[in-house]
matplotlib code that plots the C-alpha trace (Angstrom):
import matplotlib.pyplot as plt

x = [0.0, 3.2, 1.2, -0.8, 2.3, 2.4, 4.5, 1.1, -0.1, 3.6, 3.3, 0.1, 0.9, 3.8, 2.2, -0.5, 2.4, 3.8, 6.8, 10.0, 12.9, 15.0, 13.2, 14.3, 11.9, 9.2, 7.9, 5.2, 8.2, 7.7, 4.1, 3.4, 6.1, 4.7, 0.8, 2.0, 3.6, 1.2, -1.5, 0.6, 2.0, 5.8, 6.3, 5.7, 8.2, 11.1, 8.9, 8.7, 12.1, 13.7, 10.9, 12.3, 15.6, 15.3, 13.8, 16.7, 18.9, 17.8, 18.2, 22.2, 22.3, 21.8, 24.3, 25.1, 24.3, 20.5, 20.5, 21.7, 18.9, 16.0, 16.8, 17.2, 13.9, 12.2, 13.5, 12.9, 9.4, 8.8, 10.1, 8.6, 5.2, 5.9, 4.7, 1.1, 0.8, 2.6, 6.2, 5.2, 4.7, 7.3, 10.0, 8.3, 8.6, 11.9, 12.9, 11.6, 13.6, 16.6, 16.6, 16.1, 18.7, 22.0, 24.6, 26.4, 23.0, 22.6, 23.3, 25.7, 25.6, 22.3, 21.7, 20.6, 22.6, 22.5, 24.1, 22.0, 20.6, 17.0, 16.7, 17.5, 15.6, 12.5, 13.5, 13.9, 10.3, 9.2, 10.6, 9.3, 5.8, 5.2, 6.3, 4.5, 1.0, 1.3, -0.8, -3.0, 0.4, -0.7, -4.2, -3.2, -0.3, -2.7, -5.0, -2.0, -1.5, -4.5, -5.2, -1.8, 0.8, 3.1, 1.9, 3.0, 6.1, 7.2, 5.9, 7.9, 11.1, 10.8, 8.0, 8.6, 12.0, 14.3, 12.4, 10.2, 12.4, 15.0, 14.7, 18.2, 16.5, 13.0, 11.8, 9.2, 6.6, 7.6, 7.1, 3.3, 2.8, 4.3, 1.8, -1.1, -0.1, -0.4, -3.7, -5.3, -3.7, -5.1, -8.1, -7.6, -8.9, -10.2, -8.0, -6.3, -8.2, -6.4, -2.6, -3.5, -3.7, -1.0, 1.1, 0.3, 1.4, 4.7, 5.8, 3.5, 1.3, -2.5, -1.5, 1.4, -1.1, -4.0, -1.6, -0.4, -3.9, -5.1, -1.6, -2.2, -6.1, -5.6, -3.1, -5.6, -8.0, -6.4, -4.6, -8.3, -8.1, -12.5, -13.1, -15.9, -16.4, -15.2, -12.1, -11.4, -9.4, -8.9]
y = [0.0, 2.4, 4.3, 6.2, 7.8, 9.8, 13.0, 14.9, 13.0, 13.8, 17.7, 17.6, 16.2, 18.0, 21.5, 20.4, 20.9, 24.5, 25.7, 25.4, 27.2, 23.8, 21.0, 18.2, 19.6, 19.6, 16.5, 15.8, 13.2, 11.4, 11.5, 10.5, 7.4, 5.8, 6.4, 4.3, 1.9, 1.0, 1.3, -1.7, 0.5, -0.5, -0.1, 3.9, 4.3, 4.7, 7.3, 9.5, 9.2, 10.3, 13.0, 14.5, 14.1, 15.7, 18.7, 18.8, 18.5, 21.7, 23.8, 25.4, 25.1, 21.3, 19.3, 15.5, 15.7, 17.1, 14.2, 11.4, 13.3, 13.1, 9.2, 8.6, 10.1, 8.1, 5.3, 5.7, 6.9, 3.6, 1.3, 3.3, 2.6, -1.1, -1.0, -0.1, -1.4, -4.5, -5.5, -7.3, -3.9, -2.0, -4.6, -4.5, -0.6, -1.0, -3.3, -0.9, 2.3, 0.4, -0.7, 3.0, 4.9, 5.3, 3.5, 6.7, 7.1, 3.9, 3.1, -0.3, 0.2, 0.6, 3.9, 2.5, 1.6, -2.4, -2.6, -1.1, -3.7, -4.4, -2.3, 0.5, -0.2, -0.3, 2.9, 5.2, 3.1, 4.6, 7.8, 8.3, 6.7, 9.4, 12.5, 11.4, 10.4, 13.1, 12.7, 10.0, 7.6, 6.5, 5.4, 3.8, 2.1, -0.2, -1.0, -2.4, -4.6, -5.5, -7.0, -8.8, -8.3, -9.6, -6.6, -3.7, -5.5, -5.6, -2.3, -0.2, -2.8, -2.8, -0.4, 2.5, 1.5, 0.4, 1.9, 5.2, 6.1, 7.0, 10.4, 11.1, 11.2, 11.7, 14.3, 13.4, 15.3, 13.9, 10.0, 11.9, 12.3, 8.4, 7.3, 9.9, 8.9, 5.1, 4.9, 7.2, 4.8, 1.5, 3.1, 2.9, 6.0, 5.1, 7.6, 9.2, 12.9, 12.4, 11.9, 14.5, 17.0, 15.5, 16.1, 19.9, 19.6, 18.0, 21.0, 20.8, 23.6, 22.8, 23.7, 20.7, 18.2, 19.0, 18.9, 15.4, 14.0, 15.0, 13.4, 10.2, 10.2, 11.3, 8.2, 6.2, 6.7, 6.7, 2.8, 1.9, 1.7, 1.1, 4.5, 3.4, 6.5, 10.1, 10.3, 12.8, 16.0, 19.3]
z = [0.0, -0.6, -3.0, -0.6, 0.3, -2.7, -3.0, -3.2, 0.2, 2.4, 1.1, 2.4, 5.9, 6.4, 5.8, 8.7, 11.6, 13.0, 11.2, 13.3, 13.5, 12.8, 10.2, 12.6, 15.1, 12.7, 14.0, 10.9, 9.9, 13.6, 13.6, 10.0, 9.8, 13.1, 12.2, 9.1, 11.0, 13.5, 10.1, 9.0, 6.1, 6.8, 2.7, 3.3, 5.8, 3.3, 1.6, 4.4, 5.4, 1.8, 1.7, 5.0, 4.1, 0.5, 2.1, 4.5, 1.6, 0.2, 3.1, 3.7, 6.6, 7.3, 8.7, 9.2, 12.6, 11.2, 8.8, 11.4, 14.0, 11.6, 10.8, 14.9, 15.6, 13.4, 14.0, 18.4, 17.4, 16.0, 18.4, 21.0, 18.9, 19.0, 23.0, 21.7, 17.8, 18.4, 17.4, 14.7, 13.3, 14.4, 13.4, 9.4, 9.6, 11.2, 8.5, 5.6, 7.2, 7.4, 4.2, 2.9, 5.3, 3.9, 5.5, 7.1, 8.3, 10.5, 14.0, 14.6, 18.9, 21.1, 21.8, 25.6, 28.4, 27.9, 30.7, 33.4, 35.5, 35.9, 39.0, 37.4, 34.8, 37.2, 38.8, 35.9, 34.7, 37.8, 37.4, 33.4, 34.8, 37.4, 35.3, 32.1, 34.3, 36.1, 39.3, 37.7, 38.3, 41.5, 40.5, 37.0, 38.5, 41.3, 38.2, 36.1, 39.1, 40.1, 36.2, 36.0, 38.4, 35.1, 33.6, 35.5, 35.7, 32.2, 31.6, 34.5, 33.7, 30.1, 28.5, 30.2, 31.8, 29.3, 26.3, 27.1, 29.4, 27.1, 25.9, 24.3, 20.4, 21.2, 24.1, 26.5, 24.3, 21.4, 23.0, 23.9, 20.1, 19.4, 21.6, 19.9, 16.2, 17.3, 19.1, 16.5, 14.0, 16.1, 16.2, 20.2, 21.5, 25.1, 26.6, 23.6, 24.7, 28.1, 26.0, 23.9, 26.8, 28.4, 25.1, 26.3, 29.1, 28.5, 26.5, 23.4, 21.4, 21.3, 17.2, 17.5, 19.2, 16.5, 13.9, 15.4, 15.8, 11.9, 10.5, 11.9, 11.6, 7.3, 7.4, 9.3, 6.7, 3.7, 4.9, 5.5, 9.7, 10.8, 12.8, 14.6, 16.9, 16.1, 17.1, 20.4, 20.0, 21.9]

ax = plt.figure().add_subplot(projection="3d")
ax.plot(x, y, z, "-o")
ax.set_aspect("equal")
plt.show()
């Protein structure tokens, strides 16, 4: 299903986002490759990716760092997706960008300390859980207990520990518009008008967030995703 990511279909996308000083903070690239990952569009990845660097390439002030940046944050943007689409997903998109990045481009070492141990993976889970709930934490945190203690586990060790935790490519607001581009594009919106404020409050314009939301909702419909209830916005 590539061909919905036409030339005609990324111009419009990216003109829905604020203009930024810097293009690798015009996150319309983030947004738009993860709503087509978790749309199970892995084949448009690549398209978005030499889009956004062709644009780059014709500004003169863009440097390899820019270029290495713009692939990064796609790439984390993804994998962070992965916790809510599904790996299966994430790893085809994954697959597709790699393929398309040119090998300067391409990371060979985790960007992660591998080597923290799992109790510090817990605590900074802890730590990223708290700031990005806010003071809703300590009334989500019982519930994801109380359904499977195995659950709240793997998601303060791993999910929010060793993945969402890591904000080195991708700030905490920008994780708040991987998770909005990927429940819009699961069609998952149970608490979705809750992230989206959220997203305001972790540093985010109202016009960022709407521009978030409509990306991944015109991707959403043009990949054919059942909206079976209007989807929330603010």
């Amino acid at each position: 299903m590539a061909d919905i990511a036409t030339p005609e279909f990324l111009d419009e996308l990216r003109s829905l986002y604020p203009v930024t000083a810097k293009y690798v903070d015009c996150d319309w690239f983030l947004a738009a490759s993860i709503a087509f990952s978790s749309s199970n569009c892995p084949e448009a990845v690549p398209r978005v990716l030499r889009y956004a660097l062709d644009d780059l390439d014709k500004l003169s002030d863009t440097s390899y760092e820019d270029r290495k940046l713009l692939v990064r944050k796609m790439r984390d943007g993804i994998l962070k997706s992965g916790m809510l689409s599904g790996f299966p997903k994430a790893i085809n998109a994954l697959v597709s960008l790699f393929e398309a990045t040119p090998e300067e481009l391409r990371d060979t070492k985790p960007l992660r300390d591998s080597t923290r141990s799992k109790e510090e993976d817990i605590a900074a889970g802890q730590a990223y859980f708290d700031l990005a709930f806010g003071d809703t934490a300590t009334k989500i945190q019982p519930v994801l207990r109380s359904i499977y203690p195995d659950l709240e586990y793997f998601a303060m060790s791993t999910g929010y520990g060793y993945v969402d935790s890591f904000m080195d490519v991708i700030s905490i607001k920008e994780t708040a518009f991987a998770t909005i581009s990927t429940m819009i594009a699961n069609a998952t919106y149970n608490t979705l008008e809750w992230h989206l404020i959220r997203a305001v409050h972790h540093g985010a314009s109202i016009e960022e967030v709407r521009a978030v939301r409509e990306i991944a909702l015109r991707i959403a419909i043009k990949a054919g995703v059942p909206l079976k209830i209007e989807v929330p916005n603010i």
